[in-house]
Structure formats: C-alpha cells, structure tokens
C-alpha positions as CSV (number, residue, x, y, z in Angstrom):
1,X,117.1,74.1,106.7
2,X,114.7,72.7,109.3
3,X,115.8,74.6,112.2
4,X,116.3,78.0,110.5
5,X,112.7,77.6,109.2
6,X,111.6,77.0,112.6
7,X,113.2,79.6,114.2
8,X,111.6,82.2,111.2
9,X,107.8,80.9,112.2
10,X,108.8,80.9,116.0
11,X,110.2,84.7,115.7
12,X,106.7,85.5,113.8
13,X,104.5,83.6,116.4
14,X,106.8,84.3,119.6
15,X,106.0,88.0,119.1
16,X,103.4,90.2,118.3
17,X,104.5,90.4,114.5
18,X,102.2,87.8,112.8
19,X,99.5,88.7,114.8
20,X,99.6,92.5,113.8
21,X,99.9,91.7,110.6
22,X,96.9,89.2,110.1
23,X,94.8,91.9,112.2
24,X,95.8,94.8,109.9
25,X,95.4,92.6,106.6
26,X,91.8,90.7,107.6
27,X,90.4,94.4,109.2
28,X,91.5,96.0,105.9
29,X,90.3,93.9,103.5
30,X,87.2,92.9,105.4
31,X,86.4,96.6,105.3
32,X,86.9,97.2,101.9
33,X,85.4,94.0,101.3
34,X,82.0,93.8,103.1
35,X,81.8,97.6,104.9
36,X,82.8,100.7,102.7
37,X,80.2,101.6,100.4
38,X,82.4,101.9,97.4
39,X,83.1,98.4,97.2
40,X,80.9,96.8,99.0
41,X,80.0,93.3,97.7
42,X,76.7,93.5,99.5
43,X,76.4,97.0,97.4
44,X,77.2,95.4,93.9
45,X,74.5,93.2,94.2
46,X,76.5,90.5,92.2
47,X,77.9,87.6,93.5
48,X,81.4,87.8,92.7
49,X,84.8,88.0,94.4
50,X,85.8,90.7,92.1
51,X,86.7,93.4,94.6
52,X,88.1,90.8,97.1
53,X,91.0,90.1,94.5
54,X,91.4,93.4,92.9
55,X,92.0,95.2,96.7
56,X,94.0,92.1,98.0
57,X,97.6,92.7,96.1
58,X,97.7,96.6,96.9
59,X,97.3,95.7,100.7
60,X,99.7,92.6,99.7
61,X,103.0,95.2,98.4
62,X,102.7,97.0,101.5
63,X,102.4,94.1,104.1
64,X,104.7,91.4,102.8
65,X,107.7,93.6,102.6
66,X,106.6,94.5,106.6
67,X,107.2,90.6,106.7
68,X,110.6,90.0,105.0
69,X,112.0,93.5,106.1
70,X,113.8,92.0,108.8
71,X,114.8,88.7,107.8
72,X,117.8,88.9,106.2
73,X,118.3,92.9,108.0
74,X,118.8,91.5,110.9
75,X,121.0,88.6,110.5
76,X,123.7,91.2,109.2
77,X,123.1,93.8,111.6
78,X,123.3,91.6,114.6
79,X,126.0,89.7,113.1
80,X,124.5,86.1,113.5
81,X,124.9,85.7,109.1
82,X,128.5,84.9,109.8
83,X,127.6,82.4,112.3
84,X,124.5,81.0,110.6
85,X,127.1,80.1,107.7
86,X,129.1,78.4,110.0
87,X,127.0,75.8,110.2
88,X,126.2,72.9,107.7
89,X,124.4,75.3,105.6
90,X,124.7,76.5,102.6
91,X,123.5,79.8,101.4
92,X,120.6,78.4,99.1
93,X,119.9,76.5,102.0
94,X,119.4,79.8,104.3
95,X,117.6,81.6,102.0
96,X,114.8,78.9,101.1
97,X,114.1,78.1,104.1
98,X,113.6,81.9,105.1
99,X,111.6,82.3,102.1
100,X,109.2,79.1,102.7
101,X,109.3,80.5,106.0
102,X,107.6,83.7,105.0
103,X,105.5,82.4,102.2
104,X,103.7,80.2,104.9
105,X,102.8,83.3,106.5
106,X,101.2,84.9,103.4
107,X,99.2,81.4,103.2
108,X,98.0,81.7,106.9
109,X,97.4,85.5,106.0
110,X,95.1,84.1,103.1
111,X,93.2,81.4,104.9
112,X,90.9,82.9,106.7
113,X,89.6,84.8,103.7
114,X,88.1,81.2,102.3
115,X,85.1,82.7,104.6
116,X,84.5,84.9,102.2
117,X,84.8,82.4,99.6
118,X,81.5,80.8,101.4
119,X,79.9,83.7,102.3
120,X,79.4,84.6,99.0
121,X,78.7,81.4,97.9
122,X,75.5,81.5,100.1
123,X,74.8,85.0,99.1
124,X,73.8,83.7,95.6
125,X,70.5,82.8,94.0
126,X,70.2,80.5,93.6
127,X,73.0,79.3,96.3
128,X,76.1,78.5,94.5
129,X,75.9,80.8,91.7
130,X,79.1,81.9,91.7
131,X,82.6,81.4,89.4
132,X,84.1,79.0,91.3
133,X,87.2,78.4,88.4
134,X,87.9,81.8,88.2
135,X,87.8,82.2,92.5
136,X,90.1,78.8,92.3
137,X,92.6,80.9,89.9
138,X,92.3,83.7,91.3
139,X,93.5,82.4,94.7
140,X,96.3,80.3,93.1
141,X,97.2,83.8,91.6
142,X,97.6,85.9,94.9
143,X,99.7,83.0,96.2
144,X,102.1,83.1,93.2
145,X,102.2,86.5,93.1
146,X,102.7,86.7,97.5
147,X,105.7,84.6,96.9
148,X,106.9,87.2,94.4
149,X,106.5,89.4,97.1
150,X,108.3,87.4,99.4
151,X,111.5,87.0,97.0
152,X,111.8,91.0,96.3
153,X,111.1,91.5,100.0
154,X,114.0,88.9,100.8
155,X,116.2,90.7,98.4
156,X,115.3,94.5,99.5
157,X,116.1,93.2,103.0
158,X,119.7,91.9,101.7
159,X,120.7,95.1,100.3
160,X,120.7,97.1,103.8
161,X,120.7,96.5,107.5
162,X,118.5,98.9,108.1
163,X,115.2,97.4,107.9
164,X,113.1,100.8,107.9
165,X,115.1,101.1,104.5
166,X,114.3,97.2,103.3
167,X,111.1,97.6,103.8
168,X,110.4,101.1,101.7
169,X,112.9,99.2,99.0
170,X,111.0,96.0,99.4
171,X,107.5,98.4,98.9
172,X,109.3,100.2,95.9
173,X,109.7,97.4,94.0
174,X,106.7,95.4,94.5
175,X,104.8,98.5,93.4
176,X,107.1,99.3,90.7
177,X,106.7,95.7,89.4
178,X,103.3,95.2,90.1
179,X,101.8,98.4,88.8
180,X,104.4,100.5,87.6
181,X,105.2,98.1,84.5
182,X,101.6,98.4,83.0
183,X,101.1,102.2,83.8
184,X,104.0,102.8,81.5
185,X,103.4,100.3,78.9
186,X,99.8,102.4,78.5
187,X,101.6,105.3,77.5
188,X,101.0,105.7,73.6
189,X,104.8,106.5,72.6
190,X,105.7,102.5,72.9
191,X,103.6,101.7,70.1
192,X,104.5,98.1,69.2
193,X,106.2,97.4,72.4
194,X,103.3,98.0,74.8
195,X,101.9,94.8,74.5
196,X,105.3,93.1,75.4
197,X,105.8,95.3,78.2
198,X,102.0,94.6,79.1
199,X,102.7,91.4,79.4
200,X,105.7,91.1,81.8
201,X,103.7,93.4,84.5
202,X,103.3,91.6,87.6
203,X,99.4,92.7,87.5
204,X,98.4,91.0,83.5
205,X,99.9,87.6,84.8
206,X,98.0,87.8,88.0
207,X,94.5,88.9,86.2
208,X,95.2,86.3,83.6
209,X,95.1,83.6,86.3
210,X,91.8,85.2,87.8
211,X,90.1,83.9,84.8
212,X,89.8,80.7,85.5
213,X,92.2,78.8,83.6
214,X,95.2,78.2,84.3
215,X,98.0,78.4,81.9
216,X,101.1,77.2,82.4
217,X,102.8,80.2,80.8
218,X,101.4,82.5,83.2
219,X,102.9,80.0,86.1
220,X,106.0,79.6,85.1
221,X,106.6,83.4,84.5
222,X,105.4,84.1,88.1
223,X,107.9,81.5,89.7
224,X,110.8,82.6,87.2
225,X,110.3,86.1,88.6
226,X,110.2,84.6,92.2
227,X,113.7,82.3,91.6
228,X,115.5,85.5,89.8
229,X,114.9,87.3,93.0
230,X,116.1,84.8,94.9
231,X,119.3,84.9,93.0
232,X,119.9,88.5,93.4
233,X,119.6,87.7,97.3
234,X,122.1,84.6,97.1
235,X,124.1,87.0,94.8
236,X,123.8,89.8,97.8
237,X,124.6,87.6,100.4
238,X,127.7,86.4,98.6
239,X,129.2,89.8,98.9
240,X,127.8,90.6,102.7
241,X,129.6,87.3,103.5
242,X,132.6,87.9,101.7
C-alpha cells in the first residue's frame, strides 16, 4: 500500500493540483470568512467560528470531488488498474491507500485554517473567550465528514473514466447527501418520518458534532457512511477488473 500512497501525494505535490486547490479553498473561505460583509466575523462582533464551519462543507462538496475525480478515472482510462493488480495488491489494498492518500490532503487543506482558530481567540474580551469544545468538535466534524467526501468522490471516480463526469457525479452526491437529505425531510408530507430522515442527512451529524460533545453515535454513523462507500468502489472495481 506504501508505494501507491506515495505515488497519490507525489502526483498531488509533483503538479500544480494540490497547490490550486489549497489557493482556491484558503482564498474562498478566507473571504467569506474575514472579507465579505455578509459574514464577516469582524462584522458579527462575536467571537465565534460559526461562519467558518457553516461555509466550510459547501466549498468542501465542490473541491474534494476536484480531488478524487481522477484517482481511480485515470487508472482505468490509462489502463495502469490492470497492472496495478498485478502486483502484490489487493483491491482493498489499492483503494485505502488512495483514500488515506486523499484524506491527508483534506487535512493539509484544513491546517492552515487553525490561524483562524487563534485569530479569533485573540479577538476576544477578554482573550480567550471563545467555545473551544464546540471549535474542537466542530473540526473533528469537517474531517469526518471530508473523508465522506473522499469515499463518494472515490466511488463517482470508479463509475466512469471520464473524470469531467466523476467529478459532476462525485459533486451530485455529496450535495445530494449533504443537503439534499434534510431539504426533503423538511417537507410537511413525511410527517413521522422526517425526523428519521433528519437524522441520516450528512449535514444534522456534522452540526451535532459542532456542539461540542462528541457522541459516539454521531461517529460511528459518519465512518459507516465513509466504509459503505468504499464498498461500492471495491464493488465497482470488481467489475472494471473483471
């Protein structure tokens, strides 16, 4: 698994990819974040990270697929899958170590935005004065729910060669998942069954985390979701290989 890791972070770092991608992601959350008046955390006056995690996940669906889209895309359309599983390497093998591969990158991604983290912190009066459990959660949360992204990005990217296609897929289903769930589950007509279908939504685990405490539920829901998806893909690549 080593060497296929390594040669994921090398073909992120040997090109411009990660680069792009960790300008794009800390310029558009650093604008929303600090500069646009709308959400502004120097206009809200409050010392809280609020807007920072709310904003972070919608930029999140649209750059992690960007990440994964060609990962698995490309094996197949270049033809090296065939040859990859000629190796001592098993299929499980292949795709964890493209998807630790990836998730490391939504890490790095993440990083640099413990600045804020401090920023804020300072910004307080008195110093300090700031939710520091909920920030904490909240943080564990985006990772979580970036390695959701990761695993539905790895398995849009399986379904076609194409990776203009895997990546609107990959977008489709993060958004659908993320957002889509709860939309419909507010809809009046469900009755008894919104709450259930409240609760599966990608976006009530993620805020439920954000509030400080960490419940295990919440956890292991996030990394079920992450290990079905991962299936699918072994599932996909089983057929591709075939």
């Amino acid at each position: 698994m080593l060497p296929v890791f390594r040669k994921e972070i090398n073909g992120f770092f040997s090109s411009s990819v990660a680069y792009v991608i960790m300008a794009v992601f800390l310029t558009a959350v650093g604008l929303m974040v600090w500069v646009f008046p709308d959400t502004s955390l120097l206009e809200y006056g409050y010392a809280d990270m609020g807007v920072f995690f709310n904003l972070t996940p919608y930029v999140m669906l649209f750059l992690i697929p960007a990440i994964t889209m060609r990962s698995i895309a490309e094996e197949v359309r270049t033809g090296t899958i065939e040859w990859l599983l000629t190796k001592p390497l098993t299929r499980w093998q292949l795709i964890l170590a493209k998807f630790v591969a990836n998730w490391l990158l939504v890490v790095l991604l993440l990083l640099p935005t413990l600045v804020y983290y401090y920023s804020v912190y300072q910004l307080g009066n008195p110093p300090g004065n700031i939710d520091s459990a909920s920030v904490f959660g909240s943080y564990v949360g985006l990772l979580l729910l970036g390695g959701v992204f990761v695993a539905i990005g790895l398995f849009a990217s399986s379904i076609n060669e194409n990776q203009v296609v895997a990546f609107v897929i990959g977008v489709f289903l993060c958004f659908l998942l993320y957002v889509g769930i709860s939309s419909v589950a507010s809809l009046e007509f469900w009755g008894s069954l919104s709450y259930p279908l409240t609760w599966i939504a990608l976006d009530e685990q993620y805020q439920a985390l954000g509030r400080g405490l960490i419940d295990s539920r919440n956890v292991i829901y996030l990394v079920s979701v992450i290990t079905v998806f991962l299936y699918l893909t072994e599932w996909r690549m089983t057929a591709l290989t075939r």
